[in-house]
N, C-alpha and C positions, 0 to 999 in steps of 0.2 A: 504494500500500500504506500502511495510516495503522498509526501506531504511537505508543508515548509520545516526546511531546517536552519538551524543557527548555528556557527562557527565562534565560539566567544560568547560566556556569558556572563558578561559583567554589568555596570551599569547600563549600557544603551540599549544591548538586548533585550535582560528583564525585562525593563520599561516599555520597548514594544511592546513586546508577548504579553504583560499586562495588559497596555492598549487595545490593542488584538484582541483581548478574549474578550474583554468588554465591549466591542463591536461583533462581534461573533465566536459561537463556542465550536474550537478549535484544537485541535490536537498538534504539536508541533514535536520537533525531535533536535536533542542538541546536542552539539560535541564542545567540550572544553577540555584541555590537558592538564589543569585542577577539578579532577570530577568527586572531589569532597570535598572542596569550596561549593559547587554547582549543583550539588543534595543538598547542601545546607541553605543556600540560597534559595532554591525552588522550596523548598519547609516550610521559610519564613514569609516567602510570597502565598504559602500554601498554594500553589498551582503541580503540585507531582501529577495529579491525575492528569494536567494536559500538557506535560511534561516530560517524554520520555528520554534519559539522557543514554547515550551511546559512548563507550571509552576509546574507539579506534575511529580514526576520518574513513577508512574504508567503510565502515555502516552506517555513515551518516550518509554517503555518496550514492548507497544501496536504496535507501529509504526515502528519498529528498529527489524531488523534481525542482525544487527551488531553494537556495541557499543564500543567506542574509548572511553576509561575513563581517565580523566586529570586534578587529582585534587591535592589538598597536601598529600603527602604519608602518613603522621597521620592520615588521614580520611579514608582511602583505605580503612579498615576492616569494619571499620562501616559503609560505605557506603554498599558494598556486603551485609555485613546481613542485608540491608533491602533490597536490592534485593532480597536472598534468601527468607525473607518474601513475597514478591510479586509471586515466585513461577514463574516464568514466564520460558517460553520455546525453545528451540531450539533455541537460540539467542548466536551469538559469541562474548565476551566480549575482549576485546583487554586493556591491564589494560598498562599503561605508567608510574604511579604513580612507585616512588622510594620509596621503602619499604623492608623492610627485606627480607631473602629467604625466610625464615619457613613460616612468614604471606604468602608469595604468594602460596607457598604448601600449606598450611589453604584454602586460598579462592576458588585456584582450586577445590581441594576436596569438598568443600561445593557445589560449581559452577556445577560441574559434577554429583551433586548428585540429584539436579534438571532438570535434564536433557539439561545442555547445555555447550558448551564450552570457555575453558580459555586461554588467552596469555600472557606471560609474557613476558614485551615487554621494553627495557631499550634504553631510548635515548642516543645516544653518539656524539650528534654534537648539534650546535645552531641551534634553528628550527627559530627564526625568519629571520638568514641567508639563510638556504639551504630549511625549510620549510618542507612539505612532503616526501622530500627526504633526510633528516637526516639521518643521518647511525642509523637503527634501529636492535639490538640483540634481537631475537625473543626465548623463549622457552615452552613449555608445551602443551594440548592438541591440543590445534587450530591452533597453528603454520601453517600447513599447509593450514588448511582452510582459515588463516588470508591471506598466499598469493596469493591464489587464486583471493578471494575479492578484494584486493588487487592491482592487478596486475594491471586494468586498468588504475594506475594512475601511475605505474613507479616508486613505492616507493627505496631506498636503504636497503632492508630487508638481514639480516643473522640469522640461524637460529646456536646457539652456542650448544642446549642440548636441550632430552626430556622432561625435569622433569620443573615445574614451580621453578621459584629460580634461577635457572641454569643463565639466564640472568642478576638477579638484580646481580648477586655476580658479572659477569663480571664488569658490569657498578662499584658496589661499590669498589670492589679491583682496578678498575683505579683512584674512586675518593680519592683512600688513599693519592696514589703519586698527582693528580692533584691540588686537596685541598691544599695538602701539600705545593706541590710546591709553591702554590699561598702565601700562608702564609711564608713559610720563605722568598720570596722574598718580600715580604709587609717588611719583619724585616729587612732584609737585605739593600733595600733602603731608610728605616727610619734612620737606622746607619750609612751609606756611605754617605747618605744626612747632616747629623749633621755632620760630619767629613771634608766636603766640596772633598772627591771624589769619588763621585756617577760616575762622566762623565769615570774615570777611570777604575773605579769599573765593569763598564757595558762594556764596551771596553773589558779589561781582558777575562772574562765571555765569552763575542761574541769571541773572540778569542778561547776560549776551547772548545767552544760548535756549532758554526756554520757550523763548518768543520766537523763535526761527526754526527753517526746516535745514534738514542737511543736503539739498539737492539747492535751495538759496544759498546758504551759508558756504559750504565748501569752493563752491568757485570765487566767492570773494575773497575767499581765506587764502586760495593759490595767485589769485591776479594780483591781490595786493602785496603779496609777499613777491614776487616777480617785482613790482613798480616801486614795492618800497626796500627793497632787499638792504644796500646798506645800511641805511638808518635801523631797519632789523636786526641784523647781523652787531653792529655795538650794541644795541639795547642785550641782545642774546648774552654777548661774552659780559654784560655787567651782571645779566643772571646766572651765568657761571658760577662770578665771585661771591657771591651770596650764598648758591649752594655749596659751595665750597667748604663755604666758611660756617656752614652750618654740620657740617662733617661730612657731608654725604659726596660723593663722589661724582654725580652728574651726568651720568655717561648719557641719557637722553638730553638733556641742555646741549653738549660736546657732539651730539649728534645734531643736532639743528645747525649749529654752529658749522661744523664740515660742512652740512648741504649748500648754505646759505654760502659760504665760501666757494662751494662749485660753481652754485647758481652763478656769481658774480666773476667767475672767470673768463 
């Protein structure tokens, strides 16, 4: 009997497979290479009954027409080639894992050459919030098929491009800015903290930024920084000396600073 399987059952999967049965009652089958982490977990979820775990990838490969992989993106590749060893058929692989473009154009290609199909598939939301219906960017061969499959449970699927990759890039070129963001605002509240006006600081901030959207705001943030660039670039390096001098190290300030120094060469 083939049914959906899961590659990796940590937080993203669970969270599915909760989703999931919540929209329809479902039997699924999962392989993990902690499968006493992944009893203990299905316990606590109390989902065993529609949870059947499997201790070798060749019976998950047996079992499964469709496969939700969710593991750390360093392992992605090496995971696939030994599925490619397994040879196994007609099965749609649905890969979540964050990894390169090229590797996922790699796996495809390998994936398709066994005769079955690939998705490249980039989460763009918290799945232990929204769960199965995370904004998911879809791209590569199976895309279609994946919504098909799919469909029963009501996921938030977008499908960005043909080619595998096409998705991870979306996902990665957001997490430049998102990352980003996170970090300089880690610096930026280390320093306004040590200075005793953070409450201010953030005030300020909500004041520029609450009131605007980010598809206004951002193209101002770059033309002006283009037209004002020097007079940025001093303001920057006197914010340096401040974080400096607040002990912390700067390395996002010192990064502004480099850019804004290319910008003007």
């Amino acid at each position: 009997m083939s049914m959906i399987g899961f590659i990796g059952f940590g937080e993203v999967s669970s969270n599915m497979v909760l989703g999931m049965l919540a929209e329809k009652d479902t039997d699924f089958v999962v392989y993990d290479t902690d499968v006493i982490r992944t009893r203990k977990q299905t316990d606590a979820l109390d989902i065993n009954g529609k949870v059947r775990i499997v201790e070798t990838l060749s019976e998950l490969l047996e079992f499964s027409d469709t496969i939700i992989v969710a593991i750390p993106g360093a392992y992605d590749k090496e995971l696939f080639d030994e599925i490619k060893a397994e040879r196994p058929k007609d099965i749609l692989f649905i890969d979540l894992c964050t990894a390169p473009p090229f590797s996922k154009r790699q796996i495809e290609s390998d994936i398709q050459h066994i005769g079955c199909q690939y998705v490249d598939t980039a989460i763009m939301g918290s799945v232990p919030v929204l769960k199965h219906k995370v904004p998911m960017y879809i791209s590569g061969s199976g895309a279609e098929k994946m919504q098909q499959v799919l469909s029963i449970y009501k996921p938030n699927i977008t499908v960005v491009g043909k080619k595998a990759g096409d998705a991870s890039l979306v996902k990665l070129c957001r997490s430049i800015y998102m990352k980003g963001l996170a970090a300089i605002s880690i610096e930026m509240t280390l320093v306004s903290r040590y200075y005793g006006v953070e409450e201010q600081v953030y005030k300020s901030l909500s004041d520029s930024l609450d009131n605007d959207t980010f598809s206004n705001y951002t193209p101002r943030l770059i033309n002006g920084t283009f037209k004002h660039c020097e007079r940025r670039l001093q303001e920057m390096k006197e914010c340096l000396d401040i974080v400096q001098a607040a002990g912390e190290t700067g390395e996002m300030t010192q990064a502004t600073i480099d850019l804004y120094q290319k910008i003007l060469k």
